[in-house]
DRENDO-1510 file (C-alpha; in Angstrom, 1 decimal, always signed):
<recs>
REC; n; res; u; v; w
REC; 1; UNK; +0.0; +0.0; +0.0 .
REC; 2; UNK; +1.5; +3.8; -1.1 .
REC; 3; UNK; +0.0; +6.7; +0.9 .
REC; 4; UNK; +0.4; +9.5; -1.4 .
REC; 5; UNK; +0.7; +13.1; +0.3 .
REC; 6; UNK; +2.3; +15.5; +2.2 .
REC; 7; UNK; +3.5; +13.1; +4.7 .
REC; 8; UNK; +3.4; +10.2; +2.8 .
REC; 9; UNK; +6.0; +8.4; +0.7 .
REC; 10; UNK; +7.3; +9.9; -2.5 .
REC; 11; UNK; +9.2; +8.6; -5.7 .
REC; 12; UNK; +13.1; +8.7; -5.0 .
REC; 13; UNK; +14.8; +10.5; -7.4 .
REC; 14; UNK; +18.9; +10.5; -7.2 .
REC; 15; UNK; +20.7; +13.3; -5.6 .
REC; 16; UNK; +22.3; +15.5; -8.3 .
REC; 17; UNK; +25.1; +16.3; -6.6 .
REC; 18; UNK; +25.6; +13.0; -5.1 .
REC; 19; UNK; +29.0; +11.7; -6.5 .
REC; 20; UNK; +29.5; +7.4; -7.1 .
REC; 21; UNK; +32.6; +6.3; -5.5 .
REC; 22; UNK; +34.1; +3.1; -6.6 .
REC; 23; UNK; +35.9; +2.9; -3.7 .
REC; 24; UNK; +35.0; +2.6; -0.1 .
REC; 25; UNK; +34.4; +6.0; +0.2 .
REC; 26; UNK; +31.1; +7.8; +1.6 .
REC; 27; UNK; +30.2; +11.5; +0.9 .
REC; 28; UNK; +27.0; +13.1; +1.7 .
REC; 29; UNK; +25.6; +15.6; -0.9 .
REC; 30; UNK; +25.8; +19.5; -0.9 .
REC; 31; UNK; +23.5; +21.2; +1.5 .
REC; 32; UNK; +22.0; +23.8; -1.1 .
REC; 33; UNK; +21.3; +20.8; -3.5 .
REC; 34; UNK; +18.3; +19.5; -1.4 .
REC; 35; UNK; +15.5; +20.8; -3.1 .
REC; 36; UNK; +12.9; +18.8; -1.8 .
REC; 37; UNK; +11.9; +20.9; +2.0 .
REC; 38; UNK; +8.2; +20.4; +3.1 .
REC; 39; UNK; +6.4; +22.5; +5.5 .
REC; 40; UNK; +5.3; +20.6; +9.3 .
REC; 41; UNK; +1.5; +19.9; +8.6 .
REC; 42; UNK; -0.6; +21.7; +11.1 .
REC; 43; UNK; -2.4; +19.2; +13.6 .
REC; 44; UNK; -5.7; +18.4; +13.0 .
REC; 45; UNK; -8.4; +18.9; +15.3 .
REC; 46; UNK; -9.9; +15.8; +17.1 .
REC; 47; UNK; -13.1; +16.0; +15.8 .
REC; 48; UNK; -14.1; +12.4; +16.8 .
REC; 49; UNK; -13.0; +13.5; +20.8 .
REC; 50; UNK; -15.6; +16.9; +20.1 .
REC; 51; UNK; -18.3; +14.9; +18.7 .
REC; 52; UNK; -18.3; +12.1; +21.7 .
REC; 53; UNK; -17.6; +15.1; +24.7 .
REC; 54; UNK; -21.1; +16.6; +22.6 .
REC; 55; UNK; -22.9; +12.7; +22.8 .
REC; 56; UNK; -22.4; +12.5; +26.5 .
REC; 57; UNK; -23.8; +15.8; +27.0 .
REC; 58; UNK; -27.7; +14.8; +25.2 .
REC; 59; UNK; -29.9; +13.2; +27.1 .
REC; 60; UNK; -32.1; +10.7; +25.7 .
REC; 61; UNK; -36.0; +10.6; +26.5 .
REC; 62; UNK; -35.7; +7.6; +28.5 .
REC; 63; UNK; -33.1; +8.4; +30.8 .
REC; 64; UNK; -34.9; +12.6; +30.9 .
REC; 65; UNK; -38.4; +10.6; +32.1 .
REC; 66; UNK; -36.4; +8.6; +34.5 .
REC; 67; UNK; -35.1; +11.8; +36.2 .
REC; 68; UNK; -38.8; +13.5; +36.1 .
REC; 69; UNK; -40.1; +10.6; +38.3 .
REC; 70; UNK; -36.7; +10.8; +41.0 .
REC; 71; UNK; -37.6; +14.4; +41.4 .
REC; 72; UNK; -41.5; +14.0; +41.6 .
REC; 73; UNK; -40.9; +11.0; +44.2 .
REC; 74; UNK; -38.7; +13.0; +45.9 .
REC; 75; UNK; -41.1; +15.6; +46.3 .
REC; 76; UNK; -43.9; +13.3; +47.3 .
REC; 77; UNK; -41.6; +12.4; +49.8 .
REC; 78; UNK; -40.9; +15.8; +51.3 .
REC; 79; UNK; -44.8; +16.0; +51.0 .
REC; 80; UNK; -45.1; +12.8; +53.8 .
REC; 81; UNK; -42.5; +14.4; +55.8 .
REC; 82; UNK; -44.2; +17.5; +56.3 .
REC; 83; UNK; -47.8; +16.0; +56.8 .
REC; 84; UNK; -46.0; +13.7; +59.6 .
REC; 85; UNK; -43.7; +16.8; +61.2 .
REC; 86; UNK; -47.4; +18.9; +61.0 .
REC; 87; UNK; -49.5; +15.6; +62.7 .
REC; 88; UNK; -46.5; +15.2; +65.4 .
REC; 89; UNK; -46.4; +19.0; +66.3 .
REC; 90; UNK; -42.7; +19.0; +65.5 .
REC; 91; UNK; -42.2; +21.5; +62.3 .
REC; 92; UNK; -39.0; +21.6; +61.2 .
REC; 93; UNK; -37.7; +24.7; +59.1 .
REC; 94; UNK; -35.6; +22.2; +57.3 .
REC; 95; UNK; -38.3; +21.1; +55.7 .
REC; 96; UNK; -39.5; +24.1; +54.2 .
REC; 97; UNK; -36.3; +24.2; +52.2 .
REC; 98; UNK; -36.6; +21.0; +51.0 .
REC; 99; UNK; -40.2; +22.2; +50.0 .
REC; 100; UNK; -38.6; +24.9; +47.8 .
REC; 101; UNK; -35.9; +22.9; +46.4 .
REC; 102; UNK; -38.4; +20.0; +45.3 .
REC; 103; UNK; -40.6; +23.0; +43.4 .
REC; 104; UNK; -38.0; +24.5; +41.7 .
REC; 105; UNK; -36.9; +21.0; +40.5 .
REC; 106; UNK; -40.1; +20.3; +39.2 .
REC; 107; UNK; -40.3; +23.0; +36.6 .
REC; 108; UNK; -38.0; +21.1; +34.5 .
REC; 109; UNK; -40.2; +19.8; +31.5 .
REC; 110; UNK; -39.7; +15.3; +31.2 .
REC; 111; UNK; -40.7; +15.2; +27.5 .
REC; 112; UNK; -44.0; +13.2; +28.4 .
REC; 113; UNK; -47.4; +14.6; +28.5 .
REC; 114; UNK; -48.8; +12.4; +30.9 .
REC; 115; UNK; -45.5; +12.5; +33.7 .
REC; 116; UNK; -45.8; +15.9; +33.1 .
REC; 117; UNK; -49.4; +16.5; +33.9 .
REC; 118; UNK; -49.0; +14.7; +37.0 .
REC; 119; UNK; -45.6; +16.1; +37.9 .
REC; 120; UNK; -47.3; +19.6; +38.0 .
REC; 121; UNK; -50.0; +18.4; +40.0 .
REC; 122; UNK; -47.3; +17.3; +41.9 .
REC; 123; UNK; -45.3; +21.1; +42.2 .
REC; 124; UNK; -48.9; +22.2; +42.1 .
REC; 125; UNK; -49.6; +21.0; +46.0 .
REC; 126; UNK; -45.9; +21.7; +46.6 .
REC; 127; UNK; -46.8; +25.5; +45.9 .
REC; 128; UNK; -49.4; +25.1; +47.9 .
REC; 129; UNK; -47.9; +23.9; +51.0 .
REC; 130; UNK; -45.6; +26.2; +51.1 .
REC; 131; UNK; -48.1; +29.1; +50.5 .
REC; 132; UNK; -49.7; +28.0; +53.9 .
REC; 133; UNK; -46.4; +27.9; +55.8 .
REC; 134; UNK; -46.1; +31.4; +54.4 .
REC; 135; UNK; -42.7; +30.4; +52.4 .
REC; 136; UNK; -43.8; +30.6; +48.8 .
</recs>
C-alpha cells in the first residue's frame, strides 16, 4: 500500500550532486542541493473526541423521564414528611427548604405529556404547601 501526500512516501529521485565512489568512500551531498523541503502539517483537530464530549452531553427521553419521576418521588416524599412533622407538632424549618428545592426542581419539563401532567399536579400542591407555611 502507497500513501500518497504530504507526509506520505514519495518517488526517490537521485541526488544531483551525489557523487558514485568506486571505492569505499562515503560522501554526503551539498547542503544547497536539497530541493525537496516540506512544511510541518498543522495538527488536525480531534473531531471524533468533540463529537463524543457533545454525545455525552444529550440526554435521551428515557433516561430525561427517568429523572422527572426521582424528582417527583422526591417531592412526594418531602410532601409525607411535612404531613408527619405537621401531625407530630414537631415543624422543622428544614423542611421548608426542601419544599422549595423540590418545586424548583419540578419546573424542569420530562418530555412526556402524561408524567408531566401529574408532575405539575405534583409542584402544584408543593406550591401550595408552602403558600400556607407562608414560604412561597
Amino acid at each position: 500500500m502507497r500513501i500518497y501526500g504530504p507526509n506520505g512516501t514519495s518517488f526517490g529521485a537521485p541526488a544531483s550532486g551525489a557523487k558514485r565512489a568506486s571505492g569505499t568512500s562515503f560522501s554526503l551531498p551539498d547542503a544547497s542541493s536539497a530541493t525537496d523541503i516540506r512544511a510541518a502539517a498543522a495538527p488536525r483537530p480531534a473531531t471524533s473526541l468533540d463529537a463524543l464530549m457533545a454525545l455525552q452531553g444529550v440526554e435521551d427521553s428515557v433516561e430525561r423521564k427517568r429523572k422527572s419521576v426521582q424528582r417527583g418521588r422526591g417531592a412526594l416524599d418531602v410532601l409525607d414528611d411535612l404531613k408527619i412533622s405537621l401531625l407530630a407538632g414537631s415543624f422543622d424549618s428544614s423542611t421548608v427548604t426542601r419544599l422549595r428545592a423540590a418545586a424548583t426542581a419540578l419546573k424542569a419539563s420530562s418530555g412526556d405529556p402524561g408524567l408531566d401532567s401529574v408532575l405539575s399536579e405534583i409542584e402544584l400542591r408543593v406550591e401550595v404547601e408552602l403558600a400556607k407555611v407562608g414560604q412561597f
